[in-house]
C-alpha positions in Angstrom: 278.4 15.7 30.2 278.8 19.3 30.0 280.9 20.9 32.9 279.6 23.6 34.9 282.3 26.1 34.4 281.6 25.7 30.8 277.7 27.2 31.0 276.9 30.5 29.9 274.0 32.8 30.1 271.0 32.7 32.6 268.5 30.2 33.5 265.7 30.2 35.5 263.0 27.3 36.9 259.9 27.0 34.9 257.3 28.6 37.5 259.5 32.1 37.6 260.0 31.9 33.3 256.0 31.7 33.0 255.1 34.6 35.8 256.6 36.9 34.0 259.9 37.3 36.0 262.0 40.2 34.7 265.2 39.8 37.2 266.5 40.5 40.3 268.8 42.8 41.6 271.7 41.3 43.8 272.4 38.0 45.2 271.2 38.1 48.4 272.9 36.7 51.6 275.9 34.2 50.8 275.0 30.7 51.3 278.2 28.8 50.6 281.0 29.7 47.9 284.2 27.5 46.7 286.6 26.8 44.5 285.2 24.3 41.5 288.6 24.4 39.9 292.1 26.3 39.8 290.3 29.3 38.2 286.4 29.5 39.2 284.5 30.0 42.3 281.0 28.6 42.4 278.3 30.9 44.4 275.4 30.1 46.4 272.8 32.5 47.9 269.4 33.1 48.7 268.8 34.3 45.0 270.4 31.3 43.4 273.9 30.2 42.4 276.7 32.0 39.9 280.0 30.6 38.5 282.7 33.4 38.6 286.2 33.5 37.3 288.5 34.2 40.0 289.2 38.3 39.9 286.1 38.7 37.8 283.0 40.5 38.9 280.7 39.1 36.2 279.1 36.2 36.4 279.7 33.4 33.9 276.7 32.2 34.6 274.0 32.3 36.9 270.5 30.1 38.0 268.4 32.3 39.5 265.9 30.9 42.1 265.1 31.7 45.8 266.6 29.4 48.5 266.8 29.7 51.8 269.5 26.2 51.4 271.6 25.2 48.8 274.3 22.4 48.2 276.6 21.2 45.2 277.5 17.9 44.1 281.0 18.2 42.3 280.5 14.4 40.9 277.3 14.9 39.2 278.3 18.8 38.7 274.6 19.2 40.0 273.2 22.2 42.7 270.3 21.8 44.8 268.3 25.0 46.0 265.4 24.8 48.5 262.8 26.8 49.8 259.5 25.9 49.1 260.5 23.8 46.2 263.7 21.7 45.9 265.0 22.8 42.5 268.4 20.6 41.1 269.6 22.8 38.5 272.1 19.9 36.4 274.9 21.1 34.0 274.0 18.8 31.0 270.8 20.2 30.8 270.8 23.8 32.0 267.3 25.1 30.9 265.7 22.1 32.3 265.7 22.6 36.0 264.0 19.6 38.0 261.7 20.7 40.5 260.2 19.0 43.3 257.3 20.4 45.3 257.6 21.1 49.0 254.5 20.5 51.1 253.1 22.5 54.4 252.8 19.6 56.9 254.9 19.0 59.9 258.1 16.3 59.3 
């Protein structure tokens, strides 16, 4: 399995790659950030999640993806981002983000 410090580039889920989606500017407001290892920090916020290098101001990678809630699993090196969708963004397979649709009813 591929770690998640190792990823680089960009990825996006499926329904923002086929509207057209240019990019964003920002990160919007912090969800949760930690320490994945001695030397990486692993960000979540309402415009997705980015893997830094401690001291570094440039992402190693980012998922980009609204969410109004995100978690990490450091087992599975998997990170779930909700808001209308639940979106798990997985390390081995980067480009293939699972989604799973929300709904509008009451719970």
């Amino acid at each position: 399995m591929q770690a998640i410090v190792d990823l680089r580039g960009t990825f996006l889920p499926p329904e923002l790659r086929q509207g057209g989606y240019l990019g964003r500017v920002g990160r919007g407001t912090l969800l949760s950030a930690r320490a994945i290892s001695p030397s990486h920090c692993l960000i979540l916020a309402t415009g997705g999640a980015a893997c830094f290098e401690w001291g570094s101001q440039t992402p190693l990678w980012e998922f980009e993806c609204p969410a109004s809630a995100a978690a990490f699993d450091p087992a599975s090196g998997r990170i779930a981002l909700a808001q209308e969708h639940l979106t798990l963004f997985d390390a081995a397979h980067p480009d293939q983000p699972l989604q799973l649709p929300g709904h509008d009813g009451e719970t």
